[in-house]
C-alpha positions as CSV (number, residue, x, y, z in Angstrom):
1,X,121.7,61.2,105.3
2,X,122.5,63.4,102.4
3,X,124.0,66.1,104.2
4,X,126.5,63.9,106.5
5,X,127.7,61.4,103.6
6,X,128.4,63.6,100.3
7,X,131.6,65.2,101.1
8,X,130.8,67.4,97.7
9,X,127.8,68.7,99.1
10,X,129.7,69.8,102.5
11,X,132.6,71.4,100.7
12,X,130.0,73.4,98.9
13,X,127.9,74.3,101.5
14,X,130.7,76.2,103.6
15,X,132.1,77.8,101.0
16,X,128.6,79.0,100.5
17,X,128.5,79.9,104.3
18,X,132.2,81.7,104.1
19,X,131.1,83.5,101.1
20,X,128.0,85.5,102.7
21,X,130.1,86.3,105.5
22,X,130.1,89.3,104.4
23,X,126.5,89.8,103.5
24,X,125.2,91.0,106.8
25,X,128.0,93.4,107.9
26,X,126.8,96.3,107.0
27,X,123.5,95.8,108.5
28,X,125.2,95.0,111.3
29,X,127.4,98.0,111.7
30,X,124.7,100.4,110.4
31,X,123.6,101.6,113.8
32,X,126.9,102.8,113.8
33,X,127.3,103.8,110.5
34,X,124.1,105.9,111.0
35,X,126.0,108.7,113.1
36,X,129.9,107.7,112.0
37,X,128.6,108.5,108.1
38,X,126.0,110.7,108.8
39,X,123.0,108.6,107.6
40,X,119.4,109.6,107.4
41,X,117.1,106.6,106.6
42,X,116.1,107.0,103.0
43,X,121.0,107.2,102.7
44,X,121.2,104.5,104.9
45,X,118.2,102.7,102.9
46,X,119.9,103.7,99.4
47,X,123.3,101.4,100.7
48,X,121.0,98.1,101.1
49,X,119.3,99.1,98.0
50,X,122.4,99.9,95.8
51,X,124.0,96.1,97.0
52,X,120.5,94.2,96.3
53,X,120.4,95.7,93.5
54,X,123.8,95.1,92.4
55,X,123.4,91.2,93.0
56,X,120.3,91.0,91.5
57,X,122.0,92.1,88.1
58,X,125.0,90.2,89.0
59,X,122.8,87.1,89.5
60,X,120.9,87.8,86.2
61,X,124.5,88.1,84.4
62,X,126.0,85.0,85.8
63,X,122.9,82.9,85.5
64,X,122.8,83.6,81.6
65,X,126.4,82.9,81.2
66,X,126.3,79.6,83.0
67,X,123.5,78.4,80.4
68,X,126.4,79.1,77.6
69,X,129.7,78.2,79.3
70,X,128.7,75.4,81.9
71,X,127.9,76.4,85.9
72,X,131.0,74.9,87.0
73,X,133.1,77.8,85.6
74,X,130.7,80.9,85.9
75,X,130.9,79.7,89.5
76,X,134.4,79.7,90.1
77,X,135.2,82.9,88.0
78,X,132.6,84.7,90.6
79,X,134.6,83.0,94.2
80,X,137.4,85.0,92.6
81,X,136.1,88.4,92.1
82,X,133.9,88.0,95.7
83,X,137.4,87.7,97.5
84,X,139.0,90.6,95.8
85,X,135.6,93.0,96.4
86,X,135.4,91.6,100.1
87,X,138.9,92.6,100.6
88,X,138.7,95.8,99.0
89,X,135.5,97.1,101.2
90,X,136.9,96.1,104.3
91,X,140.1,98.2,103.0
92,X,138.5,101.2,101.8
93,X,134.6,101.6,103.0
94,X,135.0,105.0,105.4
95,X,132.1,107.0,103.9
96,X,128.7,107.2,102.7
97,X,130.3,107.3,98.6
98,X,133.0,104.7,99.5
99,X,130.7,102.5,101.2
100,X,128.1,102.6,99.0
101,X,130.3,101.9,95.9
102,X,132.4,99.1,97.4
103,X,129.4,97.1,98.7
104,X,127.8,97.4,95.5
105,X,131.0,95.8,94.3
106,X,130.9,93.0,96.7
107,X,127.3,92.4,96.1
108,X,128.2,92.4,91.7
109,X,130.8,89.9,92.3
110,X,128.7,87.8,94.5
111,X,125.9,86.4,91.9
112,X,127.5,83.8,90.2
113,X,127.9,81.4,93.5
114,X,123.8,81.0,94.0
115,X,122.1,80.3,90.9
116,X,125.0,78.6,89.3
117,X,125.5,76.6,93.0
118,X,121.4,75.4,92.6
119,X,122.8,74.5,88.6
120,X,125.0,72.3,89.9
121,X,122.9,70.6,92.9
122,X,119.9,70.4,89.8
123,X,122.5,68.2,87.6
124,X,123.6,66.1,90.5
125,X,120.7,65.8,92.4
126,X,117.0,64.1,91.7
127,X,113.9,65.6,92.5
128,X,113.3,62.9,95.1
129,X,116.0,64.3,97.3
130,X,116.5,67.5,95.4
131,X,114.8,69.8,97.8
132,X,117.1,68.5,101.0
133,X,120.5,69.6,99.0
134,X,118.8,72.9,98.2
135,X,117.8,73.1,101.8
136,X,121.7,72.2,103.1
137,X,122.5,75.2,100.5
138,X,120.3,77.5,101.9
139,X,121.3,76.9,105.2
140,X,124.4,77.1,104.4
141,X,124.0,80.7,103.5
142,X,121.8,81.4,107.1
143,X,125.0,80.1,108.7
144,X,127.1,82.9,107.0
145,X,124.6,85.3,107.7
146,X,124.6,84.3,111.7
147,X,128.0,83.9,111.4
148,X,128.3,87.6,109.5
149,X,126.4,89.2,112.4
150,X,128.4,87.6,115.4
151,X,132.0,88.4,113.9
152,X,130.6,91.7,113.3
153,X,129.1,92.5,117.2
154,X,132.4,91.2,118.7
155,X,134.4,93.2,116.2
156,X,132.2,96.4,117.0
157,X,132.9,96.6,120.5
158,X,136.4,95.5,119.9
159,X,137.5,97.9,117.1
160,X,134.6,99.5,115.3
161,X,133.3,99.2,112.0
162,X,136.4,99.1,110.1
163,X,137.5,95.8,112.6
164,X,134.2,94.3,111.5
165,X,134.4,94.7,107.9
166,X,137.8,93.5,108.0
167,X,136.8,90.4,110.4
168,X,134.1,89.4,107.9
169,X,136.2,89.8,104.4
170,X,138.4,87.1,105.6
171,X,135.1,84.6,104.8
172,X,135.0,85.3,100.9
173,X,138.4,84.4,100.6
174,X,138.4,80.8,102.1
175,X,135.2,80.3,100.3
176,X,137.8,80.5,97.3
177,X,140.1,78.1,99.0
178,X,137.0,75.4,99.3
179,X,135.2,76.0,96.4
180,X,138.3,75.1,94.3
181,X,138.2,72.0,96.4
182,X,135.3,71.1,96.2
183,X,134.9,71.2,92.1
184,X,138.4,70.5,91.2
185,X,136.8,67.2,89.8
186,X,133.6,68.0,88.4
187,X,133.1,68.7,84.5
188,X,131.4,71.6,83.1
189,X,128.4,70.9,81.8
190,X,126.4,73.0,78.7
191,X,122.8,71.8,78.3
192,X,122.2,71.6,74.8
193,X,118.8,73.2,73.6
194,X,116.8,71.1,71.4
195,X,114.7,72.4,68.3
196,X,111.4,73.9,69.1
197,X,112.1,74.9,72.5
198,X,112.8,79.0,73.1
199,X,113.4,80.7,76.0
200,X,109.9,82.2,75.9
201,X,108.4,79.2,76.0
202,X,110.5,77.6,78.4
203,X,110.0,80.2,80.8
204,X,107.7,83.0,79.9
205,X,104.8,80.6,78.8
206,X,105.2,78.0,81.3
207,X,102.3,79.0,84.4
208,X,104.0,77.4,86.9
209,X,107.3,79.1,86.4
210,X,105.5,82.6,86.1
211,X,103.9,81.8,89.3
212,X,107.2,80.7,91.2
213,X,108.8,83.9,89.8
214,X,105.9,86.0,91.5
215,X,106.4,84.6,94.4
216,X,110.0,84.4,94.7
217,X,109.2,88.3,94.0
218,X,107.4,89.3,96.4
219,X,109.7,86.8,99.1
220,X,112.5,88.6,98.2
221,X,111.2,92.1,98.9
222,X,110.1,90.5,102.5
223,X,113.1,88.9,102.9
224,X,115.3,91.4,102.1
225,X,113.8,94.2,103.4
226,X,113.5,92.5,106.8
227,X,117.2,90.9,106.7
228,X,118.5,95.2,106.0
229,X,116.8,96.7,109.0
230,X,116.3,93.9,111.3
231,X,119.4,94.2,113.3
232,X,118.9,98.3,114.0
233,X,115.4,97.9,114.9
234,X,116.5,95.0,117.7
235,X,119.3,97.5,119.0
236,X,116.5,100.1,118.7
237,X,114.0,98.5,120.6
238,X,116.7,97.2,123.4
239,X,117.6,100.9,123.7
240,X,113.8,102.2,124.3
241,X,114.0,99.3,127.2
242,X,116.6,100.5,129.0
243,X,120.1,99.1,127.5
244,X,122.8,101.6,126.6
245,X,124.0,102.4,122.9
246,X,126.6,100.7,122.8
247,X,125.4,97.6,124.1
248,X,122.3,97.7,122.7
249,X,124.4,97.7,119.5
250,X,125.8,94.4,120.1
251,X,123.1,92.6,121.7
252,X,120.8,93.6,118.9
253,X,123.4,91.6,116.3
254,X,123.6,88.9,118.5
255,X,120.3,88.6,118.5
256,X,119.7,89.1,114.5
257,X,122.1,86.3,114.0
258,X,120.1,84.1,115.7
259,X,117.0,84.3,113.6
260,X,119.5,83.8,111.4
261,X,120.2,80.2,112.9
262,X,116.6,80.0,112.6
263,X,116.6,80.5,109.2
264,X,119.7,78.0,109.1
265,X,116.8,75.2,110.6
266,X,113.8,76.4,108.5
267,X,115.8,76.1,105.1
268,X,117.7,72.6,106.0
269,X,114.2,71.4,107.5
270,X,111.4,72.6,104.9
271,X,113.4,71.3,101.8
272,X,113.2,68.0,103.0
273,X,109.6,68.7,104.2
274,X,108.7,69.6,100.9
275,X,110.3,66.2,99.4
276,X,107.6,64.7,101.5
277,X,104.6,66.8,102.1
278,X,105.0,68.6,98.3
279,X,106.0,71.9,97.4
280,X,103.1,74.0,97.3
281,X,101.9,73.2,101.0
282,X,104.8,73.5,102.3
283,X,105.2,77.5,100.5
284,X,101.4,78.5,101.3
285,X,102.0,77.6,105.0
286,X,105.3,79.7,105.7
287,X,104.5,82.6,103.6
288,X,101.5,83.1,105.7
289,X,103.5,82.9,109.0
290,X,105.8,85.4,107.9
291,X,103.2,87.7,106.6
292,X,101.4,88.0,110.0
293,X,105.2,88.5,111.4
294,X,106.1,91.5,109.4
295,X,102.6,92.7,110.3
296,X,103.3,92.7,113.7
297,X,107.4,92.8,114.6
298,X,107.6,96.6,114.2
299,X,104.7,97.3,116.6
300,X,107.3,95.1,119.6
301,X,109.7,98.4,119.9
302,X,110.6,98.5,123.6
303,X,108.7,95.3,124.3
304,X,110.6,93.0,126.3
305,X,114.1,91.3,124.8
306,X,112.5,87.8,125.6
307,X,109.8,88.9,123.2
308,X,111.9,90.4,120.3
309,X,113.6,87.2,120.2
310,X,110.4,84.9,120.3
311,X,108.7,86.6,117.4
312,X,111.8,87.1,115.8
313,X,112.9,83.9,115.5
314,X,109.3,82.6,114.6
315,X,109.8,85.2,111.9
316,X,113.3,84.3,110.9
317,X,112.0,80.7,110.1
318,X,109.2,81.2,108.1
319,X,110.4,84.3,106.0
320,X,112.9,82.1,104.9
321,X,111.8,78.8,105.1
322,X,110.6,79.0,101.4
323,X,113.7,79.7,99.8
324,X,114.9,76.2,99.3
325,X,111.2,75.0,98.1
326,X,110.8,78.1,95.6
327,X,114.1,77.5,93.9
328,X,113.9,73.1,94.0
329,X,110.1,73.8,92.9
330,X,111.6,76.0,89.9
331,X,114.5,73.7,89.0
332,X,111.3,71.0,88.5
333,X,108.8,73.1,85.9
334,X,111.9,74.6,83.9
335,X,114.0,72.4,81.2
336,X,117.9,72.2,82.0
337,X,118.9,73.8,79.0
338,X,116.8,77.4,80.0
339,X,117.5,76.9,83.9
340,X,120.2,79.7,84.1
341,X,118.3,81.8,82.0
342,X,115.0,81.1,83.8
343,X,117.3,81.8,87.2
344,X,118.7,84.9,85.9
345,X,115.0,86.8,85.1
346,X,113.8,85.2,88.3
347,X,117.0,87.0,90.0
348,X,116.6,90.0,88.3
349,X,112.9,90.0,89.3
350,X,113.4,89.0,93.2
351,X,116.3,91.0,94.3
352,X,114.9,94.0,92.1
353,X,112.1,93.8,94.5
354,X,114.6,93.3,97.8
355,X,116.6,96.1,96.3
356,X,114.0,98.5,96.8
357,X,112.4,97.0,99.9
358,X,115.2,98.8,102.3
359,X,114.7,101.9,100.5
360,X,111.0,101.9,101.2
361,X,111.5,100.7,104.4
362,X,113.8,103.9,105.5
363,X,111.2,106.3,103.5
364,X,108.6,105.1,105.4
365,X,110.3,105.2,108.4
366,X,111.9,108.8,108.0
367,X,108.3,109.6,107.6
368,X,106.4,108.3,110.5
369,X,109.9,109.7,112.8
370,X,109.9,113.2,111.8
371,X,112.1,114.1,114.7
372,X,114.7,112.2,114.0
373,X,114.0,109.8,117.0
374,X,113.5,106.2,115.5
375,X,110.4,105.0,118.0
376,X,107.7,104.0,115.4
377,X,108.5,101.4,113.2
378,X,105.4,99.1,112.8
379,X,104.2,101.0,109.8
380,X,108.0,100.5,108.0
381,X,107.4,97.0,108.6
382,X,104.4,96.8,107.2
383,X,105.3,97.8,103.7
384,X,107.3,93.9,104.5
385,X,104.2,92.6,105.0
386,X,102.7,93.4,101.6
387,X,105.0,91.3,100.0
388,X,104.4,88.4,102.2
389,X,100.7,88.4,101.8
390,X,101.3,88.9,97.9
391,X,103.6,85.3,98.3
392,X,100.5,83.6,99.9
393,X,98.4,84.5,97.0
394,X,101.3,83.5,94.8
395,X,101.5,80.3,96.5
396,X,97.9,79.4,96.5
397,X,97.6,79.4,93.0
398,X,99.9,76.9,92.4
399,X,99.0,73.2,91.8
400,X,98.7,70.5,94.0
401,X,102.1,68.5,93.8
402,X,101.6,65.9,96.8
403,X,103.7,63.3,96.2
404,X,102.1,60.0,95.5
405,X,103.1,58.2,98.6
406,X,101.6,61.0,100.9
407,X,98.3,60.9,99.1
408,X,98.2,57.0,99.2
409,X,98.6,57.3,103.1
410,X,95.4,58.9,103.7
C-alpha cells in the first residue's frame, strides 16, 4: 500500500501531524480562556477569526511564491517560522491582545506547509493514486488535531492553559526536525508556463476550478467554524448533564479529539474512495451528511454523552471527509505551472470564509444567550449548516468523473 511502503510520504505526513499540533489548542483551552481572559462570544469568536484569517493570507502568500521559487523551498522556509511562532505563543499568550496577536502569528507562519505539501504529492504522485497520498496528508493533519486536543486536556488539568500551550508548541518544532528529513533529497521544482496560458485562464476561466473553489468555500466556513467551537459546546453540553467544570472541560477535548480521529479515517478512507468511485460522488455524498449534522448537533446540548459522541463523530467524518477529494479533484482541472497560484486564491477564498465562520458563530450565539448562560446553541450551528448545504449544490454541479473501470462494471 502507498501509505506503508513510501518512507517519503510517512516522513511527510508526521511532520504534517506535529505541525498542527498546535492548531487546536486554543479551542481547547477556550472554555478556560472564556473566564481566565474575560471573553464574551463575539472576543472569543474574533481569536479563531483573527488565526483563520491569518493562514488564509499566509496560504495565499506561500502558494504564489511556490509557483516562482519551487514548493520544496517555500515549504521549508514556513517549518522554520511555524516553530519559532509556536514557541513564542506558548511563551507569551496570557491575554486577550497577546493571545490574539501570537496566534495570528502562528497561523501566518503556518501556510506554506499545506498547499506547497499537496505541490509536492501533485509532482510525485499520478492521478490514479493521487487522491490516497492527499488522503494520508489530510489525515495526517486530523491526527495533529486529535493529538492537539488530548495534550491539551491532560495539560489543562495538570497545569492550565499556559502548560497546554506549551505542551502543544513542542509539535511544530519536530515537524522542523522531519521535514528537513524528509526533503533533504528532493529538487525544487519551477513549472515553466508556456505561451498562451495566463493565470486567468488557467484558473478563473476554467468551470471546474471555479466550482471546486466554491465548494472548498463554503467547506471551509463549515469546517472551520465547527472545528473553533466544537470542543466548548461538548464541555457545554456535558455540564448541562450533570459533570462538573472542570471535568466537563476535559472530557469535552477528549471527546473533540476523537471526531478528530474520525476525520483522521474519513480523509485517509475517501481519497482512496474517490480514486475508485470518482470525485464528484464521493464530495456530493459527504457534504450532504455533514449538512444535516450541523443542522442538528447544536440542538443535542444536555443530551446524553453517548449521543454527543455518536453524532459527532458521524459529523467529524463527513465534514471533513471532502478535504482530500476537493484539493486531488483541483490538482486534476488546473495546469502545474498555475497550481500554487490556483491554491493560493482558492486559500484565500476558503479560510476567508472559515475566518469569519467562528465570528458568526459567537454573534449568533451571544444573541440567542442574552444572559450570559450558554444553553441554546442549535441556531449558532446552523449558520454551519448553510455552508454545508451551499457545498452540496457546489458539488452537484460538477461533472461526472467515474472512472472507466467503475462504469464498465455495471
Amino acid at each position: 500500500m502507498i501509505a506503508t511502503r513510501d518512507r517519503w510520504l510517512v516522513s511527510i505526513c508526521a511532520s504534517r501531524t506535529f505541525g498542527t499540533s498546535v492548531f487546536m489548542t486554543y479551542a481547547a483551552a477556550l472554555p478556560v480562556l472564556l473566564d481566565a481572559w474575560h471573553l464574551t462570544g463575539t472576543a472569543a469568536g474574533s481569536i479563531s477569526t483573527a488565526f483563520q484569517a491569518g493562514y488564509a493570507v499566509s496560504l495565499m502568500v506561500f502558494s504564489w511564491l511556490a509557483d516562482r521559487l519551487g514548493a520544496r523551498r517555500v515549504f521549508m522556509w514556513s517549518a522554520v517560522l511555524s516553530a519559532l511562532a509556536a514557541v513564542a505563543f506558548a511563551a507569551f499568550a496570557r491575554s486577550y491582545l497577546t493571545g490574539l496577536v501570537l496566534y495570528t502569528f502562528v497561523a501566518v507562519s503556518q501556510g506554506g506547509t499545506y498547499t506547497t505539501a499537496i505541490m509536492l504529492f501533485a509532482d510525485r504522485y499520478p492521478p490514479a493514486r493521487r487522491g490516497t497520498a492527499v488522503g494520508w496528508l489530510i489525515a495526517a493533519s486530523s491526527l495533529g488535531y486529535a493529538l492537539s486536543l488530548l495534550l491539551s486536556g491532560v495539560a489543562l488539568r495538570l497545569g492550565g492553559y499556559p502548560l497546554a500551550f506549551a505542551a502543544t508548541s513542542a509539535g511544530p518544532v519536530i515537524a522542523l526536525g522531519l521535514s528537513w528529513f524528509a526533503l533533504r533529497d528532493t529538487p525544487t521544482v519551477v513549472h515553466r508556463r508556456g505561451t498562451g496560458l495566463h493565470f486567468g485562464s488557467a484558473v478563473l476561466g476554467n468551470p471546474q476550478a471555479r466550482r471546486l473553489m466554491g465548494g472548498y468555500t463554503f467547506h471551509s466556513w463549515e469546517l472551520l467554524g465547527m472545528w473553533a467551537w466544537t470542543p466548548t459546546f461538548v464541555a457545554a453540553s456535558l455540564a448541562v448533564g450533570g459533570h462538573g467544570s472542570g471535568r466537563a472541560v476535559e472530557l469535552g477535548s477528549y471527546l473533540s479529539a476523537t471526531f478528530h480521529l474520525m476525520g483522521l479515517i474519513a480523509s485517509s478512507s475517501m481519497g482512496a474512495l474517490s480514486d475508485r468511485l470518482g470525485r464528484r460522488a464521493v464530495l456530493l455524498g459527504l457534504a450532504a451528511i455533514a449538512t444535516v449534522c450541523s443542522f442538528t448537533f447544536g440542538w443535542l446540548i444536555g443530551a446524553p454523552a453517548a449521543v454527543i459522541f455518536a453524532v459527532g463523530a458521524v459529523y467529524g467524518f463527513a465534514a471533513l471527509g471532502d478535504s482530500p477529494v476537493l484539493s486531488t479533484a483541483f490538482t486534476e482541472v488546473v495546469t502545474p505551472a498555475y497550481l500554487g497560484s490556483g491554491l493560493a486564491l482558492r486559500s484565500l477564498l476558503g479560510f476567508g470564509a472559515g475566518a469569519v465562520a467562528p465570528l458568526v458563530f459567537g454573534a449568533v450565539l451571544d444573541l440567542t444567550n442574552p444572559g450570559g448562560v450558554r444553553t441554546l446553541w442549535g441556531w449558532a450551528f446552523m449558520t454551519l449548516g448553510l455552508g454545508g448545504a451551499a457545498a452540496t449544490a457546489c458539488a452537484w454541479t460538477l461533472p461526472s468523473d467515474r472512472p472507466a473501470r467503475v462504469v464498465a462494471a455495471r
